[in-house]
FILUMRO-496978 format. One record per residue: residue number from 1; residue in one letter; x, y, z of N, C-alpha, C, CB in turn. Coordinates in nm, 4 decimals, m for minus. Glycine has a CB too. Example, Ala and Ser with C-alpha at 12.3 -4.5 7.8 and 13.67 -1.06 7.14 Angstrom:
<pts>
    i  aa      n.xx      n.yy      n.zz     ca.xx     ca.yy     ca.zz      c.xx      c.yy      c.zz     cb.xx     cb.yy     cb.zz
    1   A    1.3190   m0.5690    0.7800    1.2300   m0.4500    0.7800    1.3200   m0.3300    0.7800    1.1308   m0.4473    0.9046
    2   S    1.2850   m0.2250    0.7080    1.3670   m0.1060    0.7140    1.2900    0.0030    0.7870    1.4084   m0.0598    0.5725
</pts>
This chain:
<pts>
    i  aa      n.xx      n.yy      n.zz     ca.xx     ca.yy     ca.zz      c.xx      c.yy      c.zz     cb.xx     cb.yy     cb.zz
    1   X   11.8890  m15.3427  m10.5560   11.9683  m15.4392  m10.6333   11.8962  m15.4755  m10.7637   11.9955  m15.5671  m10.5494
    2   X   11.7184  m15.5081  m10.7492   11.7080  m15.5485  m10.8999   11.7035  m15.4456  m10.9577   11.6007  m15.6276  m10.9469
    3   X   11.7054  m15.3488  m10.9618   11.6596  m15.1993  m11.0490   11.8241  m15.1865  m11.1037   11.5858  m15.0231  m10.9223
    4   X   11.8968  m15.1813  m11.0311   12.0855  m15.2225  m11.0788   12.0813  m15.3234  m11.1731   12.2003  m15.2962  m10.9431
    5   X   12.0526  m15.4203  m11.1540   12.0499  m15.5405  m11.2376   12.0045  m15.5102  m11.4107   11.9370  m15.6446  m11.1593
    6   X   11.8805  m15.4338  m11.3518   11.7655  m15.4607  m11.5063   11.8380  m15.3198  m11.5412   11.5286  m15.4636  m11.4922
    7   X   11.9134  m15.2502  m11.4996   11.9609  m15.1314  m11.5608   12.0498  m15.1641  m11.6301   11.9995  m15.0337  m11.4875
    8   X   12.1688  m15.2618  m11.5625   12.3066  m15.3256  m11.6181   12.2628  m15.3562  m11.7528   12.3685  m15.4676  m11.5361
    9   X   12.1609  m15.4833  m11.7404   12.1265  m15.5883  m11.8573   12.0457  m15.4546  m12.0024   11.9708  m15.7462  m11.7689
   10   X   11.9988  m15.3914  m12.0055   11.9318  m15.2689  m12.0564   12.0868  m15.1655  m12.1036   11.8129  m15.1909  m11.9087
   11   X   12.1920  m15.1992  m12.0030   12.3260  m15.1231  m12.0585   12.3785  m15.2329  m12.1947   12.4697  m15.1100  m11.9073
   12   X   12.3448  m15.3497  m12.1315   12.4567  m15.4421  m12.1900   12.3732  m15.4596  m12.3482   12.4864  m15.6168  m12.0813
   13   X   12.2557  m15.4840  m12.4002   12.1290  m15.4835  m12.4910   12.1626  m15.3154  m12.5579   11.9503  m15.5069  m12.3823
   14   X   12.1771  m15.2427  m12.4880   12.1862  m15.1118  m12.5630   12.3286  m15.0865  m12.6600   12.1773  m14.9941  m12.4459
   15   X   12.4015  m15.1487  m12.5407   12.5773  m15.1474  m12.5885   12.5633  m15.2574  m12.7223   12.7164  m15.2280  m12.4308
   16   X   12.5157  m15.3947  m12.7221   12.5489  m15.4852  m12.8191   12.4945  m15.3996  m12.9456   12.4820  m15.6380  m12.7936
   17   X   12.3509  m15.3325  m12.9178   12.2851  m15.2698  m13.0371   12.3407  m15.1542  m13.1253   12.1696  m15.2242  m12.9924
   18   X   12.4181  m15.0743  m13.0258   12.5139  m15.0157  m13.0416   12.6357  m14.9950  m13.1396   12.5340  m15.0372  m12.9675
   19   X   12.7451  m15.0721  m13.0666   12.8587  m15.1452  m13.0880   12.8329  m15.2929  m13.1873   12.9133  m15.1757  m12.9378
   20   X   12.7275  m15.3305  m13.1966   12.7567  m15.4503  m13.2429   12.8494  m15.5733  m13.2176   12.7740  m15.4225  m13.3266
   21   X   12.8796  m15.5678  m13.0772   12.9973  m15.6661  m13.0041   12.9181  m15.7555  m13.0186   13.0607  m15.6498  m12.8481
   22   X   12.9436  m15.8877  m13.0479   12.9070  m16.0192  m13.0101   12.9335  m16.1242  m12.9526   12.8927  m16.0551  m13.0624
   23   X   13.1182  m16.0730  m12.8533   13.1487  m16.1085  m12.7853   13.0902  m16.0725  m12.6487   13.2402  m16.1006  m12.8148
   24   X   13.0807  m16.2008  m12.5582   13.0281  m16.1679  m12.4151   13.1828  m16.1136  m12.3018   12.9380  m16.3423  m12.3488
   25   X   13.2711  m16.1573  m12.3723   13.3840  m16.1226  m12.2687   13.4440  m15.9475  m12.3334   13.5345  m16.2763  m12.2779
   26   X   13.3947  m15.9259  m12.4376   13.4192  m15.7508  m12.4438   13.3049  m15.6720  m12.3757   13.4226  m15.6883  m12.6120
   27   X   13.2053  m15.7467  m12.4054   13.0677  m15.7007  m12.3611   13.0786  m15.6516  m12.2098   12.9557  m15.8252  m12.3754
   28   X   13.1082  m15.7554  m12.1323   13.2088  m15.7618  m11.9638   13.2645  m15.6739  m11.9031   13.3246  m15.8322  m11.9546
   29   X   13.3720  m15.7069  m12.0142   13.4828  m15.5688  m11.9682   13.4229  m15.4171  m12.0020   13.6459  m15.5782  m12.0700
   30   X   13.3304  m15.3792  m12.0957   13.2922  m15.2936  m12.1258   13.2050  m15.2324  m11.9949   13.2417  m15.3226  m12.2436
   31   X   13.1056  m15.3448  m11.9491   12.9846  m15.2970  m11.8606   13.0866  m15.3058  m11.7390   12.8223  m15.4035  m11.8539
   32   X   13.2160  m15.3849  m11.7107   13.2553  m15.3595  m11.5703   13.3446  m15.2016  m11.5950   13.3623  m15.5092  m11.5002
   33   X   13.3868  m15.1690  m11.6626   13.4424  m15.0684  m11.6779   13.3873  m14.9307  m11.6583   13.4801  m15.0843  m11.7743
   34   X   13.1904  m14.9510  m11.6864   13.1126  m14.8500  m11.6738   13.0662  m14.8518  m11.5173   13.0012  m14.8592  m11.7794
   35   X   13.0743  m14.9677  m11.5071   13.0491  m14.9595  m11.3291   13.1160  m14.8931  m11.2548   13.0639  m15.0709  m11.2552
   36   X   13.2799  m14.9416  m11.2950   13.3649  m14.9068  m11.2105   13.3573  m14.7409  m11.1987   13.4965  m14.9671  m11.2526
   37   X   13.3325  m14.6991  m11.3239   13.3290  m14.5591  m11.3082   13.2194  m14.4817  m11.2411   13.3385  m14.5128  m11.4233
   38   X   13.1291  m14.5791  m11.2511   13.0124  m14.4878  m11.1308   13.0501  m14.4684  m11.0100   12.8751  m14.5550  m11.0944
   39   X   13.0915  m14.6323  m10.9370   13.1235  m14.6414  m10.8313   13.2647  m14.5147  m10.8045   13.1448  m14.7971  m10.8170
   40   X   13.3821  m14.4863  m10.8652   13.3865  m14.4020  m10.8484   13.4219  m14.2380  m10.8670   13.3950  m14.4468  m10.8156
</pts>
C-alpha cells in the first residue's frame, strides 16, 4: 500500500509538472482514471 501511495503522489507531481493543471479536481479525475486502467 505505501509504495502505491508514494507512486500515485509521484504520478500526481509528475502530471501537474507536466500538464500544468492546477486544479485538484482534474488532477483526480486524471490519477483515478489511470488507476482505473491498471486495475483493469
Amino acid at each position: 500500500m505505501c509504495r502505491s501511495i508514494k507512486t500515485i503522489a509521484l504520478q500526481k507531481t509528475s502530471a501537474m509538472k507536466r500538464m500544468g493543471l492546477r486544479n485538484d479536481l482534474e488532477l483526480g479525475r486524471y490519477t483515478c482514471g489511470v488507476e482505473l486502467r491498471q486495475f483493469i
